[in-house]
PDB file of N, H, CA, C and O in Angstrom:
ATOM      1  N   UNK A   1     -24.228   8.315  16.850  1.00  0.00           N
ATOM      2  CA  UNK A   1     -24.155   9.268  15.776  1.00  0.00           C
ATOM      3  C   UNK A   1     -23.007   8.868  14.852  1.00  0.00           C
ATOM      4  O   UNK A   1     -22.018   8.220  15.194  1.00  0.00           O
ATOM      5  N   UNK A   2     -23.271   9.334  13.651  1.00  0.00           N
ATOM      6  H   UNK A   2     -24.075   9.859  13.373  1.00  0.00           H
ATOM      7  CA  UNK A   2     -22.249   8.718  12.474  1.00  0.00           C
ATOM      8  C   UNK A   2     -21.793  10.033  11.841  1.00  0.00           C
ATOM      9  O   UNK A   2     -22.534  10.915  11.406  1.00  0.00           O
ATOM     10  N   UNK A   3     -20.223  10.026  11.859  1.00  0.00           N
ATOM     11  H   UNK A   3     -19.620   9.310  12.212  1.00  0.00           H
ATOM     12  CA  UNK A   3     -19.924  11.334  10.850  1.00  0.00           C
ATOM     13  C   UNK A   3     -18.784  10.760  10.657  1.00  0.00           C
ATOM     14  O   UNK A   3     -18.358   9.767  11.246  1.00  0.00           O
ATOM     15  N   UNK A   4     -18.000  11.697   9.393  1.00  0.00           N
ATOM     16  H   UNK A   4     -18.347  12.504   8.914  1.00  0.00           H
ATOM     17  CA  UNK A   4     -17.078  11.302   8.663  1.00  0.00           C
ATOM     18  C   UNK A   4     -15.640  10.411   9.768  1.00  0.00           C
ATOM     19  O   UNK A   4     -15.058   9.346   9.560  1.00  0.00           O
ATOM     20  N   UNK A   5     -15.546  11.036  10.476  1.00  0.00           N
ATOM     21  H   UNK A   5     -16.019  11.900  10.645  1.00  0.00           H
ATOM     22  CA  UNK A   5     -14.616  10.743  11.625  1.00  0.00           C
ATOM     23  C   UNK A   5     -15.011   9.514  12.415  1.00  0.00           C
ATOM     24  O   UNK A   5     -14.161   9.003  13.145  1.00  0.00           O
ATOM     25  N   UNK A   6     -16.202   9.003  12.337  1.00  0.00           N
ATOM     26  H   UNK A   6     -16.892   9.418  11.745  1.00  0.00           H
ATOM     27  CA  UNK A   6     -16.011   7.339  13.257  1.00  0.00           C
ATOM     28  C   UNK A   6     -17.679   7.362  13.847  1.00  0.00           C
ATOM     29  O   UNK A   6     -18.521   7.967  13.184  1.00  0.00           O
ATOM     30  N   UNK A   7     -17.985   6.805  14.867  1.00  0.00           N
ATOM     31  H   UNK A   7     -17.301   6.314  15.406  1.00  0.00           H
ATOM     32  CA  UNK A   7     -19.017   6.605  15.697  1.00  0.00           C
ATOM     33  C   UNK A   7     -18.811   7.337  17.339  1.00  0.00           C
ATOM     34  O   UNK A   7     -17.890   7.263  18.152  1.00  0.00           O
ATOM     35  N   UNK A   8     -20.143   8.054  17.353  1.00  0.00           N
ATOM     36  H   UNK A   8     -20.891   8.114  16.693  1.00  0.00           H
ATOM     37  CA  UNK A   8     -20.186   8.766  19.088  1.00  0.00           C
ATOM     38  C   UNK A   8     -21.720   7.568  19.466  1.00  0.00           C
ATOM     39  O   UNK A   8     -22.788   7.271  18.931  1.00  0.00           O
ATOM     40  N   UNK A   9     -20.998   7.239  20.615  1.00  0.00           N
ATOM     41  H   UNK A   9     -20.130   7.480  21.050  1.00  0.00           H
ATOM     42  CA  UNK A   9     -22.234   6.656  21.559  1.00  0.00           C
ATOM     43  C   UNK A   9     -22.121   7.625  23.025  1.00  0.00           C
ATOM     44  O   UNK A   9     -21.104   8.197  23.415  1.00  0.00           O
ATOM     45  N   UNK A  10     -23.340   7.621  23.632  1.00  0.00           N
ATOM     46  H   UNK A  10     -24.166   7.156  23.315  1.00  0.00           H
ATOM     47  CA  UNK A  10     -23.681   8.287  24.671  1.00  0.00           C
ATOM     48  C   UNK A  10     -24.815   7.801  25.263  1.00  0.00           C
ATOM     49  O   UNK A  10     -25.961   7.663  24.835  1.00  0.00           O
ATOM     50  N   UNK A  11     -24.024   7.439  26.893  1.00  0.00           N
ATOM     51  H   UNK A  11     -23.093   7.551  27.240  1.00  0.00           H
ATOM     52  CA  UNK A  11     -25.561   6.936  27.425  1.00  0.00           C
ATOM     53  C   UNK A  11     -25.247   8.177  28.842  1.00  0.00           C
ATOM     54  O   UNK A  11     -24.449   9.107  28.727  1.00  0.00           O
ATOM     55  N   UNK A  12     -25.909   7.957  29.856  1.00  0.00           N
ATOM     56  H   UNK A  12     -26.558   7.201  29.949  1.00  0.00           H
ATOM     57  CA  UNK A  12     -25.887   8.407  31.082  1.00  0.00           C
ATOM     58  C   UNK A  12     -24.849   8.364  31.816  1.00  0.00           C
ATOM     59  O   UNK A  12     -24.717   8.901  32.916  1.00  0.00           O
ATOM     60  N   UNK A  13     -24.169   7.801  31.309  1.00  0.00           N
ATOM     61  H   UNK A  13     -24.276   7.365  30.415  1.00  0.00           H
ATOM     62  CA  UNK A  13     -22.832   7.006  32.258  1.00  0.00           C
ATOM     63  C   UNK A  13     -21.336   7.550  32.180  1.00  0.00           C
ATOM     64  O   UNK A  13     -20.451   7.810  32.996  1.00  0.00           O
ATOM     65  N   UNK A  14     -21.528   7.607  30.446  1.00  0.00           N
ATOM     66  H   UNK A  14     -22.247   7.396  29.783  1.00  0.00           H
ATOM     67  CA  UNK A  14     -19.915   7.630  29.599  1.00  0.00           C
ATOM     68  C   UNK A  14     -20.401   8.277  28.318  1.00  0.00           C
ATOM     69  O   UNK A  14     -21.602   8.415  28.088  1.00  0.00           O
ATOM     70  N   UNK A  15     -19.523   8.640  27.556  1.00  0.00           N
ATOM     71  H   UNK A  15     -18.547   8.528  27.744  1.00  0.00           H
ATOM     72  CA  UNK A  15     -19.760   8.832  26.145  1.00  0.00           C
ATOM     73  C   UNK A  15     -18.245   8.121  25.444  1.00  0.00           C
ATOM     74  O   UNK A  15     -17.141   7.938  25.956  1.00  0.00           O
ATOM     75  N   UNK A  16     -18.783   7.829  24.040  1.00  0.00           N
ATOM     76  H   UNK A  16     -19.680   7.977  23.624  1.00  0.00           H
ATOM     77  CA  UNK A  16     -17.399   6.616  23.512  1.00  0.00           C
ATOM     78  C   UNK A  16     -17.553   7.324  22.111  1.00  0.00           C
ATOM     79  O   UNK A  16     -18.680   7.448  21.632  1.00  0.00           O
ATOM     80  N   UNK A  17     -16.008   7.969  21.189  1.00  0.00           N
ATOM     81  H   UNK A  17     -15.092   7.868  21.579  1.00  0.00           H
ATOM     82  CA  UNK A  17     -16.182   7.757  20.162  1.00  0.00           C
ATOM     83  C   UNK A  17     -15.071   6.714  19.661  1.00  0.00           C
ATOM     84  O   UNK A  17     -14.102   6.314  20.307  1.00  0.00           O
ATOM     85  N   UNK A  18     -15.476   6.342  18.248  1.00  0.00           N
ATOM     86  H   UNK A  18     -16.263   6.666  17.724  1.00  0.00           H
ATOM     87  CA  UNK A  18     -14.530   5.140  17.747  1.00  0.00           C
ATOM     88  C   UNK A  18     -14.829   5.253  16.417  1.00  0.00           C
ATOM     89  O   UNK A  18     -15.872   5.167  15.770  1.00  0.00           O
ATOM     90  N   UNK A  19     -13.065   5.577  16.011  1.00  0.00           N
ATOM     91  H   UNK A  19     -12.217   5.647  16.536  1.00  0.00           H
ATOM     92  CA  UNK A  19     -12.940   5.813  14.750  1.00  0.00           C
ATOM     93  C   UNK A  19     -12.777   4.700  14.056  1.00  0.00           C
ATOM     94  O   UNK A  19     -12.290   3.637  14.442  1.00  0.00           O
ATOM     95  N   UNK A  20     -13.520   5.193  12.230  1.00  0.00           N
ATOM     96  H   UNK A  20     -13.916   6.056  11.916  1.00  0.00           H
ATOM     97  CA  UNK A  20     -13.521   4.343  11.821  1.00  0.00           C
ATOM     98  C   UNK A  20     -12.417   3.489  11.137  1.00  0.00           C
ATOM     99  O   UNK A  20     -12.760   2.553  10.415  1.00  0.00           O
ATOM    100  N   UNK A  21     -11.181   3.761  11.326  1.00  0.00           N
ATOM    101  H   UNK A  21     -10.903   4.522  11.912  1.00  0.00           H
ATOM    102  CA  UNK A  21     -10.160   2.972  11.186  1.00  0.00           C
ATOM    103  C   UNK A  21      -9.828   1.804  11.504  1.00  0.00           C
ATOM    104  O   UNK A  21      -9.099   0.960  10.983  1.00  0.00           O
ATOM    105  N   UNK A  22     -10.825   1.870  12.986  1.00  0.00           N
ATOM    106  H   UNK A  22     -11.418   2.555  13.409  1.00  0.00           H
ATOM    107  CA  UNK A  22     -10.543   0.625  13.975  1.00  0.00           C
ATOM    108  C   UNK A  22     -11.434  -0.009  14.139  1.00  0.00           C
ATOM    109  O   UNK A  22     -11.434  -0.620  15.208  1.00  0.00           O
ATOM    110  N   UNK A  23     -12.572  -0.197  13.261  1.00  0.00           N
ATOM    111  H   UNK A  23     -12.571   0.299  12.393  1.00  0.00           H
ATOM    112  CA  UNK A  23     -13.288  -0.837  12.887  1.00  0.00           C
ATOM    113  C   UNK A  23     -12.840  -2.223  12.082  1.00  0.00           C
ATOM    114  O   UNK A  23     -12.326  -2.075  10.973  1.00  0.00           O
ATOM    115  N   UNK A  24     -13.024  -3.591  12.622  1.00  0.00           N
ATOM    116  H   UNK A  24     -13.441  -3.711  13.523  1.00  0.00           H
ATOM    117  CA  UNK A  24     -12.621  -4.517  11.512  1.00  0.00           C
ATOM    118  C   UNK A  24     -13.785  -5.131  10.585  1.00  0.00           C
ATOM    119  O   UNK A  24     -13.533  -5.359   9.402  1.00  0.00           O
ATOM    120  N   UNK A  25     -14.528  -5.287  10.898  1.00  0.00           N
ATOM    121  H   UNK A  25     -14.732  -5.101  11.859  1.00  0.00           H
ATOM    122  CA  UNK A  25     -15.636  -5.839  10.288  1.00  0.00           C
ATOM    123  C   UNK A  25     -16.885  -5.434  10.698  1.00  0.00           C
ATOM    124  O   UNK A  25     -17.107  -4.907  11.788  1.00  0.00           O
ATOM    125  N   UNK A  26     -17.891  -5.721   9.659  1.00  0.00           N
ATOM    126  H   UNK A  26     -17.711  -6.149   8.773  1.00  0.00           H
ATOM    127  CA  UNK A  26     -19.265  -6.288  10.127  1.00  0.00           C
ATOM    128  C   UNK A  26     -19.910  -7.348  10.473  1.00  0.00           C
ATOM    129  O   UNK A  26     -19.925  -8.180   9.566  1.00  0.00           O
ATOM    130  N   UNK A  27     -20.358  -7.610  11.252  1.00  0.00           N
ATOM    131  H   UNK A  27     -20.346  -6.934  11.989  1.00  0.00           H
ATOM    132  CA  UNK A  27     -21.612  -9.206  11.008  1.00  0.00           C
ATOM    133  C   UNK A  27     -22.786  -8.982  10.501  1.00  0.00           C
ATOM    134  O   UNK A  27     -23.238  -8.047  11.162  1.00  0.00           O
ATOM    135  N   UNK A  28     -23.419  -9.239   9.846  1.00  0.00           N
ATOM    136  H   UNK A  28     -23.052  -9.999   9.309  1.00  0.00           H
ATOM    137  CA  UNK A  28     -25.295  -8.579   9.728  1.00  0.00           C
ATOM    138  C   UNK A  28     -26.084  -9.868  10.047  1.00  0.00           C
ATOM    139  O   UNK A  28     -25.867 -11.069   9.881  1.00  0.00           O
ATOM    140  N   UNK A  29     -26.817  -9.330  10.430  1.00  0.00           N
ATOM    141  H   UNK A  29     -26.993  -8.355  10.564  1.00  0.00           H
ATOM    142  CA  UNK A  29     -28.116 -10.509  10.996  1.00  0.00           C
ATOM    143  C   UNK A  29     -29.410  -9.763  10.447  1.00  0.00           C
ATOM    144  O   UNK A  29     -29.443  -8.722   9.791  1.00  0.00           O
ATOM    145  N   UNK A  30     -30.322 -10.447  10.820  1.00  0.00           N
ATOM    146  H   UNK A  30     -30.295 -11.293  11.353  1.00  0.00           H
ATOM    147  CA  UNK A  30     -31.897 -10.310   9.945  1.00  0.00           C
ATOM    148  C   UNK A  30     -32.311  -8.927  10.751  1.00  0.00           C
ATOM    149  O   UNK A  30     -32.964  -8.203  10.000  1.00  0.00           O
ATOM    150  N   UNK A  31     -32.094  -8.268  12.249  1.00  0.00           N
ATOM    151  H   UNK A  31     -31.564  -8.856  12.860  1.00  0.00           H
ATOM    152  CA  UNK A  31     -31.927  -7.090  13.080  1.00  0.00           C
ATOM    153  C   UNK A  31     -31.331  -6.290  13.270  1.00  0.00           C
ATOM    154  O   UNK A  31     -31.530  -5.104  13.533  1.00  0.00           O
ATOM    155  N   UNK A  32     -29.959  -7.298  13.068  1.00  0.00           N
ATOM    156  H   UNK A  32     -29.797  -8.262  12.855  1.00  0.00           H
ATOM    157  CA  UNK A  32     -28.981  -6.317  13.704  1.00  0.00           C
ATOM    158  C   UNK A  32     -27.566  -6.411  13.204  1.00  0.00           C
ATOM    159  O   UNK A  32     -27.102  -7.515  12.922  1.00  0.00           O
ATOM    160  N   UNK A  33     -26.910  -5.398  13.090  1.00  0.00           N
ATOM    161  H   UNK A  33     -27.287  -4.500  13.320  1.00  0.00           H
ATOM    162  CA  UNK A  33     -25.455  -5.082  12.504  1.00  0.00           C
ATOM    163  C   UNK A  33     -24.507  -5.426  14.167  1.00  0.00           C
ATOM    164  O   UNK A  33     -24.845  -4.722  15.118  1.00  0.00           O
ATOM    165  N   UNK A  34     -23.418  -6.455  14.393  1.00  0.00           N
ATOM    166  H   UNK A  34     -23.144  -7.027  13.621  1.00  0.00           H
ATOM    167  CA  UNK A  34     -22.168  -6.167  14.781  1.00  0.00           C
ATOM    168  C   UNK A  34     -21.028  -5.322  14.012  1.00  0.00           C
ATOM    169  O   UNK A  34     -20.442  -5.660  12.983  1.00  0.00           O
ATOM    170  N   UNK A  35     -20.877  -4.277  14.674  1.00  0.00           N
ATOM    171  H   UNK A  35     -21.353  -4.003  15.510  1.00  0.00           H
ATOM    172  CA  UNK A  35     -19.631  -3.493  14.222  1.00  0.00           C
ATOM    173  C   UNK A  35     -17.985  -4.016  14.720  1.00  0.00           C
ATOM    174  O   UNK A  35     -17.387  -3.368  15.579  1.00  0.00           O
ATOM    175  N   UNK A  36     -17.628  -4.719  14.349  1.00  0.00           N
ATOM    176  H   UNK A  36     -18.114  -5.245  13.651  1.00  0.00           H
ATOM    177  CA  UNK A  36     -16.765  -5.524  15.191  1.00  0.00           C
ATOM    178  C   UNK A  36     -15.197  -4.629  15.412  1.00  0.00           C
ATOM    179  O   UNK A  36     -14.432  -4.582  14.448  1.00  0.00           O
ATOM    180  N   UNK A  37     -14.897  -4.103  16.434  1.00  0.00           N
ATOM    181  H   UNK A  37     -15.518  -4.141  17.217  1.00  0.00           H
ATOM    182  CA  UNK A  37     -13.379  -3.419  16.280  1.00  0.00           C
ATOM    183  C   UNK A  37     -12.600  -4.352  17.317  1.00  0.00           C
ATOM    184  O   UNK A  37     -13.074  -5.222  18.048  1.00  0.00           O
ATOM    185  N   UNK A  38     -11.229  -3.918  17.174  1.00  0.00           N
ATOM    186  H   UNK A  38     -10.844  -3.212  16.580  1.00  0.00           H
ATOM    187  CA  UNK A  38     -10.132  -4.492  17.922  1.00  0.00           C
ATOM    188  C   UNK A  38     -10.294  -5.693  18.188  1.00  0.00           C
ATOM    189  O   UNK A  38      -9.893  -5.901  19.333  1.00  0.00           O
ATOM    190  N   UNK A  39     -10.616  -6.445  17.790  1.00  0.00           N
ATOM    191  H   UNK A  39     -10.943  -6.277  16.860  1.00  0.00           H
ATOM    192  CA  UNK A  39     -10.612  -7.558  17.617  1.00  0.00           C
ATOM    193  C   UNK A  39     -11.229  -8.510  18.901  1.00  0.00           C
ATOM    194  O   UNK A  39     -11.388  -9.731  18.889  1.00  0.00           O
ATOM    195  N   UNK A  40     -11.465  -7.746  19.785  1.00  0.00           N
ATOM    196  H   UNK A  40     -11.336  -6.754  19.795  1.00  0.00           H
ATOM    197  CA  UNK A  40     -12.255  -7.711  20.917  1.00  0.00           C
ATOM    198  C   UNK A  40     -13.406  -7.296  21.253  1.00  0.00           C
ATOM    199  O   UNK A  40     -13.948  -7.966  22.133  1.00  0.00           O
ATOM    200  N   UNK A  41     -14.028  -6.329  20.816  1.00  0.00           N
ATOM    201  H   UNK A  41     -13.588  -5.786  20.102  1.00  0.00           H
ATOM    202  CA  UNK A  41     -15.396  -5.170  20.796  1.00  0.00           C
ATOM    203  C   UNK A  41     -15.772  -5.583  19.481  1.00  0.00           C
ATOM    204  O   UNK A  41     -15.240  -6.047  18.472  1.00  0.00           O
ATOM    205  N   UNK A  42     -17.357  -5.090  20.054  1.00  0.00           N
ATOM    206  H   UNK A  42     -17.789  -4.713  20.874  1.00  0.00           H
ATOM    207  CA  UNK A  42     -18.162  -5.008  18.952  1.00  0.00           C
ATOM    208  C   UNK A  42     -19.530  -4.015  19.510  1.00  0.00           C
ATOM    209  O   UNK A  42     -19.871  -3.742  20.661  1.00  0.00           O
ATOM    210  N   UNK A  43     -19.996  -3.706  18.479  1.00  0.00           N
ATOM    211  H   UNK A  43     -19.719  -3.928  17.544  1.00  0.00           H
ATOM    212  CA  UNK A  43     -21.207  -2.298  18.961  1.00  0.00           C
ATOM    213  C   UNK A  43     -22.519  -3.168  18.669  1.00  0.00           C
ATOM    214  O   UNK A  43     -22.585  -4.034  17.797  1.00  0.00           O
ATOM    215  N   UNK A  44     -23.158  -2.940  19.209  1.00  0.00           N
ATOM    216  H   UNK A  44     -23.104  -2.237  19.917  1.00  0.00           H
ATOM    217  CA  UNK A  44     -24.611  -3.576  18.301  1.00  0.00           C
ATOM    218  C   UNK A  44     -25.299  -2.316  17.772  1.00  0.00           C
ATOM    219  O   UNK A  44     -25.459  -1.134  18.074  1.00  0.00           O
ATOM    220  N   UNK A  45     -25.620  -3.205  16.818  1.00  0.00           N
ATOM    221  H   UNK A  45     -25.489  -4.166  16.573  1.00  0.00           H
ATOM    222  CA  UNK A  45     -26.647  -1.788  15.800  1.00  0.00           C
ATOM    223  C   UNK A  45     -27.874  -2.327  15.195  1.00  0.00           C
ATOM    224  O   UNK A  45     -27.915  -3.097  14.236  1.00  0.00           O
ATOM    225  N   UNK A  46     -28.640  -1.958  15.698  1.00  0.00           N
ATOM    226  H   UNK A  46     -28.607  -1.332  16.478  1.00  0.00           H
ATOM    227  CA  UNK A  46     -30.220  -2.808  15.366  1.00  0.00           C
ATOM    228  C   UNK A  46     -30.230  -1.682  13.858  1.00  0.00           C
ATOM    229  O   UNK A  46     -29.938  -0.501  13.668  1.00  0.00           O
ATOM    230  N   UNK A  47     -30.680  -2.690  13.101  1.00  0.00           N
ATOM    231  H   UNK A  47     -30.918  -3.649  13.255  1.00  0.00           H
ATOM    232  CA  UNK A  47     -31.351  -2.623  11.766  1.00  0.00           C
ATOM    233  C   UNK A  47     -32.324  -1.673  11.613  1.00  0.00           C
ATOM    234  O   UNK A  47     -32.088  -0.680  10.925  1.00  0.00           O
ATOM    235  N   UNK A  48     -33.592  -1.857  12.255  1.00  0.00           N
ATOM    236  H   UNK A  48     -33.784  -2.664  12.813  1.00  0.00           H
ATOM    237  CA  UNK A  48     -35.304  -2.238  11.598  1.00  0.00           C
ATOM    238  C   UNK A  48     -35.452  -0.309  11.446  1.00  0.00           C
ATOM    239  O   UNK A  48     -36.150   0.253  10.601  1.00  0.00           O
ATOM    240  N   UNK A  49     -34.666   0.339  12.419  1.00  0.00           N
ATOM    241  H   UNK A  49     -34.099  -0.117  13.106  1.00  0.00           H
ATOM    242  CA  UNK A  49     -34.415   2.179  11.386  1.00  0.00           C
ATOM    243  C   UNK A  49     -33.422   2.845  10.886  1.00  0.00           C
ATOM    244  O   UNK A  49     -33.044   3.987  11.150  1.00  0.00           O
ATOM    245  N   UNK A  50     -32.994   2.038  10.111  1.00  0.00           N
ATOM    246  H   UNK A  50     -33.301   1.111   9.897  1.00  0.00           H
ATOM    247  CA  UNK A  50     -31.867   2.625   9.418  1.00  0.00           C
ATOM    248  C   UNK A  50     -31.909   2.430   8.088  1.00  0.00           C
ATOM    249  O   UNK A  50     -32.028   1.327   7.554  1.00  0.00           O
ATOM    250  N   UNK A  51     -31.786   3.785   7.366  1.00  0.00           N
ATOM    251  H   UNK A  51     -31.689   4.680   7.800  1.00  0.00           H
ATOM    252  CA  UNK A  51     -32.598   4.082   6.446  1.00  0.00           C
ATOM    253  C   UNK A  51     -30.858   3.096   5.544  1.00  0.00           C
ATOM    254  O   UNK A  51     -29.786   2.811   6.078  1.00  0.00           O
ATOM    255  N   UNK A  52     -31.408   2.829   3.866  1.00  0.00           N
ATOM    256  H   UNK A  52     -32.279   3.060   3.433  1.00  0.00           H
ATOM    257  CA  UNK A  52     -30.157   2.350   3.162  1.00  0.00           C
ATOM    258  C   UNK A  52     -29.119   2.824   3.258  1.00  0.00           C
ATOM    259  O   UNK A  52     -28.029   2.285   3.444  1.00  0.00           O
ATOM    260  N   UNK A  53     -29.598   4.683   3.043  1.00  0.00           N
ATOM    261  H   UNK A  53     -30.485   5.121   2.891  1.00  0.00           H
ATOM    262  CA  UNK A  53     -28.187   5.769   2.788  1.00  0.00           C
ATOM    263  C   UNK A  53     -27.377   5.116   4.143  1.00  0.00           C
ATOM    264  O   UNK A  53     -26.214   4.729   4.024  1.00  0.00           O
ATOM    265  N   UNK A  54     -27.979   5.048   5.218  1.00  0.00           N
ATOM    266  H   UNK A  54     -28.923   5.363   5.315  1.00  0.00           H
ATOM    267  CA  UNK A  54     -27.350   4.880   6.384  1.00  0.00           C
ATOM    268  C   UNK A  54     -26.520   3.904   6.408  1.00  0.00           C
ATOM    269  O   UNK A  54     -25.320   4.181   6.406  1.00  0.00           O
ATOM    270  N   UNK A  55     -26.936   2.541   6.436  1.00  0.00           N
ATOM    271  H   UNK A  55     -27.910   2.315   6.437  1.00  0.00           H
ATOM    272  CA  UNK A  55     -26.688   1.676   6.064  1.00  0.00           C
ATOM    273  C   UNK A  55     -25.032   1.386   5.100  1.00  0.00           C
ATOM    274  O   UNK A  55     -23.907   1.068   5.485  1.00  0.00           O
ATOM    275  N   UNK A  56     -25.629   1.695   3.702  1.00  0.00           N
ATOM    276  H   UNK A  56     -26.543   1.954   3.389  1.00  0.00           H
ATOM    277  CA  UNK A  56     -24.539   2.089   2.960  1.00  0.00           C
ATOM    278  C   UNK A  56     -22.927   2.968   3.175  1.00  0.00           C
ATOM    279  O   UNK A  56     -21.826   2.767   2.662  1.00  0.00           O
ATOM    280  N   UNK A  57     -23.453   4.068   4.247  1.00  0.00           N
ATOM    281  H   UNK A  57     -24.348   4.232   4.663  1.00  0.00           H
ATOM    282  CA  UNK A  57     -22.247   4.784   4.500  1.00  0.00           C
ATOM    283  C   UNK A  57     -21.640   3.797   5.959  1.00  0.00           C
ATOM    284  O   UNK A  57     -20.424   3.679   6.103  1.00  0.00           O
ATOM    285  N   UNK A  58     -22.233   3.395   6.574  1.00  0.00           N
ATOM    286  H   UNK A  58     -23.221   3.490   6.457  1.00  0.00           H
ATOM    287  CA  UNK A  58     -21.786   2.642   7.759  1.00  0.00           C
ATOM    288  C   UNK A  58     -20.722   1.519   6.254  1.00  0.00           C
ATOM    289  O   UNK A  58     -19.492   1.526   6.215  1.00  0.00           O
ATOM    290  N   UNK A  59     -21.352   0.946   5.531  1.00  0.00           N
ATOM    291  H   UNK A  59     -22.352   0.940   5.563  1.00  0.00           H
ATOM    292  CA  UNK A  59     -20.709  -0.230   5.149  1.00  0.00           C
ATOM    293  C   UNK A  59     -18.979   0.360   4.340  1.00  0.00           C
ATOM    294  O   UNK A  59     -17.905  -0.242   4.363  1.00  0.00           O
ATOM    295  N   UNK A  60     -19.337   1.823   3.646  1.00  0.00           N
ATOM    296  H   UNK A  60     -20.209   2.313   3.627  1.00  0.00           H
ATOM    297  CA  UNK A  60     -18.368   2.155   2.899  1.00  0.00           C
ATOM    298  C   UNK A  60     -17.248   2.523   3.554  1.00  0.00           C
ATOM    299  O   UNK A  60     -16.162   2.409   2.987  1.00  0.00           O
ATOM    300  N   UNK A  61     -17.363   3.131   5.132  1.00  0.00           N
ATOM    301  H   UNK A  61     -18.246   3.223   5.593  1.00  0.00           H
ATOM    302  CA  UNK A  61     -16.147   3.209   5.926  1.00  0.00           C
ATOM    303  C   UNK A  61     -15.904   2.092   6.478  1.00  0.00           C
ATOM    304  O   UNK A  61     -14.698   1.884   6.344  1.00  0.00           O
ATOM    305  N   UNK A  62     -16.371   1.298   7.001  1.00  0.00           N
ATOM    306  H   UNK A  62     -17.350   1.467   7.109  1.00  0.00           H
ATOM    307  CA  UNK A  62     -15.883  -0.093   7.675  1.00  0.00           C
ATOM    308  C   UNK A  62     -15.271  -0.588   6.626  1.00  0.00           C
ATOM    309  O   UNK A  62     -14.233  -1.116   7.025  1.00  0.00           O
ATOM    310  N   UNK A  63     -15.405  -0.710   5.232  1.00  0.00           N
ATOM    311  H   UNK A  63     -16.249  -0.281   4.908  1.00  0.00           H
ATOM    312  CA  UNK A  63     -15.193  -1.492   4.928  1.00  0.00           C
ATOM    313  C   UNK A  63     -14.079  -0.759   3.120  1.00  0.00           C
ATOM    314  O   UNK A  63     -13.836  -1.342   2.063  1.00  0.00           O
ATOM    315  N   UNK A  64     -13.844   0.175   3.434  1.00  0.00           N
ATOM    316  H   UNK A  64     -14.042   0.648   4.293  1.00  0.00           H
ATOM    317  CA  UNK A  64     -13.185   0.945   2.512  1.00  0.00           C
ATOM    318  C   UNK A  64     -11.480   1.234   3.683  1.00  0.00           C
ATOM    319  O   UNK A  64     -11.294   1.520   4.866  1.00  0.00           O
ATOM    320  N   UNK A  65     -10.464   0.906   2.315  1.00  0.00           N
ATOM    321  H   UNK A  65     -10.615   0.673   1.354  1.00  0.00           H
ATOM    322  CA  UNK A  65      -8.989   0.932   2.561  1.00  0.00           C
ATOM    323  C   UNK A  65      -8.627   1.586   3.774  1.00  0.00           C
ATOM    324  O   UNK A  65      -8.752   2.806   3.885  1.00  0.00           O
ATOM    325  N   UNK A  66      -8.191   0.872   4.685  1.00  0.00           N
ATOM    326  H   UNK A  66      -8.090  -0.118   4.595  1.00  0.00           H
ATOM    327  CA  UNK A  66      -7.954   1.551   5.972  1.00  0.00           C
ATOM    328  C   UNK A  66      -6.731   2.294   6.143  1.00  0.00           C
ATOM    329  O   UNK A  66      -5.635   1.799   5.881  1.00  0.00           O
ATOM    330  N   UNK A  67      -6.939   3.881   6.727  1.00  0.00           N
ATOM    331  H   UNK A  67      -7.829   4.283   6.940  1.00  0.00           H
ATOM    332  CA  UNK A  67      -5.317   4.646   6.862  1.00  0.00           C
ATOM    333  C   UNK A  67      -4.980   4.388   8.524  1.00  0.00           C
ATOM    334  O   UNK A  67      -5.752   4.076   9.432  1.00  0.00           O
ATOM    335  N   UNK A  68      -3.839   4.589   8.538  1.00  0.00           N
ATOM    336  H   UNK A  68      -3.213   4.843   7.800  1.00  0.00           H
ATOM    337  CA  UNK A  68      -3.452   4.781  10.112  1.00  0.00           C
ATOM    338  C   UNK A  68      -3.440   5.936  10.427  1.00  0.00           C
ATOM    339  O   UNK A  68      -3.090   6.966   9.851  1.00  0.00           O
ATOM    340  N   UNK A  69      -4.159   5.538  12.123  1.00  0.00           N
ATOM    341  H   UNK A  69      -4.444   4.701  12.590  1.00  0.00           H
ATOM    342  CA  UNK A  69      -4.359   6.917  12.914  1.00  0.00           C
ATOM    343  C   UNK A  69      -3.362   6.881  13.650  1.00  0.00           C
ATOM    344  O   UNK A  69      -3.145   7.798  14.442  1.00  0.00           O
TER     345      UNK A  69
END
């Protein structure tokens, strides 16, 4: 899930959020988005349903002036 505050993942196991501060980059591929943080991690994010708006706001926080948390 995506909201102003960062990324929530949730599987069966754990739940992870990660703000978008600590996000360093993207990779994009022809499928799939790497969300790359700490310089160590990265999220995978398959492409093929994600609408532009989506898309677009994923790109404008990753990639818009970073504040410290």
């Amino acid at each position: 899930m995506f909201n102003d505050e960062g990324v929530s993942v949730e599987s069966d196991l754990a739940k992870s959020e990660i703000k978008w501060a600590l996000f360093d980059e993207i990779l994009k591929f022809k499928d799939l988005w790497l969300l790359i943080y700490s310089r160590s991690g990265y999220m995978t994010l398959p492409t093929s349903d994600m609408t532009e708006e989506c898309k677009l706001f994923i790109e404008q926080k990753i990639l818009s002036p970073k504040k410290i948390v």
